[in-house]
N, C-alpha and C positions, 0 to 999 in steps of 0.2 A: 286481348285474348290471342292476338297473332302470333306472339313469341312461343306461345305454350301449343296452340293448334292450326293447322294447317286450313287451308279457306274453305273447303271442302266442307270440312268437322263445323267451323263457323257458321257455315250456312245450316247446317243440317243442325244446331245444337238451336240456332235463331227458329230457324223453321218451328219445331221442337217447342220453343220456348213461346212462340205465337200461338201455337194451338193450346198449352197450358194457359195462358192468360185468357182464351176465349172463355174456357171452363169444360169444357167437352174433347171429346178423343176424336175427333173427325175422321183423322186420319186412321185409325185403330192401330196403335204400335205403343212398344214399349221402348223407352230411351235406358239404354245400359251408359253408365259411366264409368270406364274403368282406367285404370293407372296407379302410376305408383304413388303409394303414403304419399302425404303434404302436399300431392300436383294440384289440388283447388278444389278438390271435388264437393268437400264438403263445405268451402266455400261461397263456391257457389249456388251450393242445395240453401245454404243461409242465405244468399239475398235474393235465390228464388223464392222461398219461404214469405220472407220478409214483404214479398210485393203478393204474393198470393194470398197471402195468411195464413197463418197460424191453425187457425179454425176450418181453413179449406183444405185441409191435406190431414193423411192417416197414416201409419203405420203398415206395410204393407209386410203381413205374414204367413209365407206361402202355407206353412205344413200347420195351418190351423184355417184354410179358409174350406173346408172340410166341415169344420164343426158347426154346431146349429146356431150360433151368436153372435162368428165372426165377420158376414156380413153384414150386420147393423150398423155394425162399427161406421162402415162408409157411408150412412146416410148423412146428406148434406155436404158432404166431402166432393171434391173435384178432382185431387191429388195425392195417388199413392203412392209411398216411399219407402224404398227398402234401404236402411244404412248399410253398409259394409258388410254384404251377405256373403255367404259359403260360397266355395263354388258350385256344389251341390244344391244352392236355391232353387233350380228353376224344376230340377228331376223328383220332388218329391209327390206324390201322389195324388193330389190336391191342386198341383200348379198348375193343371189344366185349367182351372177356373179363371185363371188370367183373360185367355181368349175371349169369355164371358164379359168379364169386368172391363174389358175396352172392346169389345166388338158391338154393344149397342143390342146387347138380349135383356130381356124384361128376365127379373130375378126377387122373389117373394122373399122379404127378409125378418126376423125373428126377435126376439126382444125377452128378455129374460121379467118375468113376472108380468106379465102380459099377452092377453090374447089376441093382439095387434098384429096383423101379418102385411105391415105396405109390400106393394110393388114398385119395382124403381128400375126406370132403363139405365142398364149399367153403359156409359161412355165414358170410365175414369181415364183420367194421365195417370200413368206408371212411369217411376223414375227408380232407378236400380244403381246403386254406388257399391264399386269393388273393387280391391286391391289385386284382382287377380282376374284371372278369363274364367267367363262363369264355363262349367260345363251343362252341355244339352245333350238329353238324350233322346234320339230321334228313331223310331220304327225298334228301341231294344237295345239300340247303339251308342255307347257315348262317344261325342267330338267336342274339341274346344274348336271356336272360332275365332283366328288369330285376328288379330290389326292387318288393315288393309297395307300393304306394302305401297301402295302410291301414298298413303300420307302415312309416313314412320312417328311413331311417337316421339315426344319431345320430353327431354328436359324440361323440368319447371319454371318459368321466370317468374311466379308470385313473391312479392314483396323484395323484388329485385329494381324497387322503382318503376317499373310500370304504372301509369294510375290512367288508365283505360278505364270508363264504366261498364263494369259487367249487366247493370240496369241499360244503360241505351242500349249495348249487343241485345238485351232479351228484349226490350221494346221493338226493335227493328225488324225481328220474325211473326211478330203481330200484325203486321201491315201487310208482309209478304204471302204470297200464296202459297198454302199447303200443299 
């Protein structure tokens, strides 16, 4: 992972990658992935997947968690993911609920043909992949948040012979403190 991110992004992606493996948001944050086409991203959402499972992750779709059914979706889930969203993701009306879904609020969820209403403490992982800088819009405002200028984005080196395990880097922030 060195060639492509800087030690910093490393630690913070392992971190990251510790608290998804527990199953719970402890930390309550949302991991944004962004860079250009082919840098790994979706990569490595596949061999996060892979160790999480299949069954422990959803679909994460801001401008419908609004509706009355789209929360069920997440029962059982640990893991919400948004592929390659807008930049406009995070601004629609709705994606306030985010805060909800990893800040650890009890939230009554719904179920189509059923008078079943669980309650469930939301502490999902959110994970967010985009080719672009999402914009935020804050107090009415829109900003992009650029990349940090102390670690500049890199160049890709996937499949430039590299064969680093992307599983040990995610195993390594499991051990370490959040």
């Amino acid at each position: 992972m060195k060639p492509a991110l800087c030690e910093e992004d490393i630690d913070l992606l392992q971190r990251w990658c510790g608290v998804a493996l527990v199953g719970s948001n402890l930390v309550q944050v949302v991991m944004l992935l962004t860079g250009m086409a082919g840098g790994g991203k979706g990569t490595f959402i596949r061999v996060l997947r892979g160790i999480i499972g299949p069954h422990n992750m959803a679909t994460l779709r801001t401008s419908l968690l609004g509706t009355r059914f789209e929360l069920g979706r997440f029962l059982g889930r640990t893991l919400l993911y948004g592929a390659d969203v807008a930049p406009d993701f995070l601004n629609c009306g709705s994606a306030g609920v985010l805060k909800s879904l990893t800040g650890g609020d009890p939230m009554k969820l719904e179920f189509k043909s059923t008078n079943a209403r669980p309650e469930i403490i939301c502490a999902f992982n959110v994970i967010l992949t985009s080719n672009i800088h999402l914009r935020v819009r804050l107090r009415g405002r829109g900003c992009v948040a650029p990349p940090s200028s102390d670690c500049p984005v890199r160049e890709s080196t996937a499949g430039k012979g590299g064969r680093g395990s992307v599983g040990n880097h995610l195993g390594r922030g499991s051990v370490r403190r959040a």
